[in-house]
N, C-alpha and C positions, 0 to 999 in steps of 0.2 A: 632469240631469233627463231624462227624468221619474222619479218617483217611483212605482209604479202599487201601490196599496194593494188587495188581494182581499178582502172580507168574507164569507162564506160560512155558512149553516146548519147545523148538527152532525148535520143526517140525510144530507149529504151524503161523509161520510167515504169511502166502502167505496165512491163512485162516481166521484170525480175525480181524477185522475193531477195534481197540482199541479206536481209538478217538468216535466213535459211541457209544458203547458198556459204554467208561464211562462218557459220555452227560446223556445217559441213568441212571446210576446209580446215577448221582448226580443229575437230575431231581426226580428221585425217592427218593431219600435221602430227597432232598427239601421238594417232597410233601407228605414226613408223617407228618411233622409240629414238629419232634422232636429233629430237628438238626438245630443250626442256621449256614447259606449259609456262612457265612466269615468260619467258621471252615474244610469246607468240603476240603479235599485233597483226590485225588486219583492220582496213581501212577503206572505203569507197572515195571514188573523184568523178565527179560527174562533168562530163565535157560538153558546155554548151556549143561551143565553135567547133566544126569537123568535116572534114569532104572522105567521102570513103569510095574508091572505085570511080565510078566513073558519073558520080555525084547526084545518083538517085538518093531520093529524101528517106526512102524506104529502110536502106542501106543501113547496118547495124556495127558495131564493133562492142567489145570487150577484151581487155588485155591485160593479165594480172604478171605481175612482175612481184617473187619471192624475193629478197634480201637476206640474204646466209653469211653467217658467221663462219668464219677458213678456218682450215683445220681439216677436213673431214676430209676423207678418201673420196675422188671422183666418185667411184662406183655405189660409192651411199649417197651419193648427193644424189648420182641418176636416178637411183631407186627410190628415194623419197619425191624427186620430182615426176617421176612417172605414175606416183600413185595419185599425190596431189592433182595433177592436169585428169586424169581420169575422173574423180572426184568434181573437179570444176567441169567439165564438159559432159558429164552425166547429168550435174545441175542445171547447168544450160540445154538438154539437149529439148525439151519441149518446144522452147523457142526458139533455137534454133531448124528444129521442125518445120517451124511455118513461119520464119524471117528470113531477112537475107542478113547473114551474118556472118561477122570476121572474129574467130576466135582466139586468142593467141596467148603464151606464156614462156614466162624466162625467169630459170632462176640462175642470179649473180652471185661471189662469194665475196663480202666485201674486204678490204684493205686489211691486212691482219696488224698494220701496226697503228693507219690512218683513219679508224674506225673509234670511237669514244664513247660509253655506256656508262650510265651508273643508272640502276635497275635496284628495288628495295621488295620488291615483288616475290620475288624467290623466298626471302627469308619469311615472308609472310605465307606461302604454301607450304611452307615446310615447318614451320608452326601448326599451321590447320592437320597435317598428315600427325603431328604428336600430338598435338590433342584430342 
């Protein structure tokens, strides 16, 4: 974990560089030191249907939602989520510049008993680190 899920508006196509944007965030994920790298998934969803405001077509959104695995102390969740949104709204900020747009993020801790993984990823980084 995390898991960071993008949802984005379909007038946004022709202006986000996605593969950038989430190099970006999983670097950053990496280098808070509280996520381990087999766990990081990130993902795009692209929302054809949307009314944003007051229903100008111009209107933009993006809204990334992390998925955190519990355990962790508040105050590192904060601090890894406040570097992450930094990171994401730095990426956005060109287009944001010259769009009209709604940026937004939230990270969740999921269920610590109702949560189920089985992940084979790890042991393969950890092989590549010994060899």
């Amino acid at each position: 974990m995390p898991h960071f899920i993008m949802e984005y508006s379909a007038n946004l196509d022709d202006d986000l560089d996605i593969p950038a944007l989430f190099e970006a965030l999983n670097e950053t994920a990496i280098g808070t030191g509280v996520f381990p790298i087999g766990g990081i998934r990130t993902r795009a969803i692209r929302c054809e249907h949307y009314r944003i405001g007051e229903g100008d077509p111009e209107n933009t959104f993006v809204h990334l939602t992390a998925k955190v695995g519990s355990g962790r102390e508040p105050e590192v969740l904060k601090a890894a989520a406040d570097k992450v949104f930094e990171t994401f709204t730095a990426q956005l900020q060109p287009v944001f510049d010259r769009r009209y747009m709604s940026i937004g993020f939230e990270m969740t801790e999921l269920h610590p008993v109702l949560n189920y993984r089985q992940n084979n990823i790890h042991q393969k980084l950890a092989a590549k680190e010994e060899g």
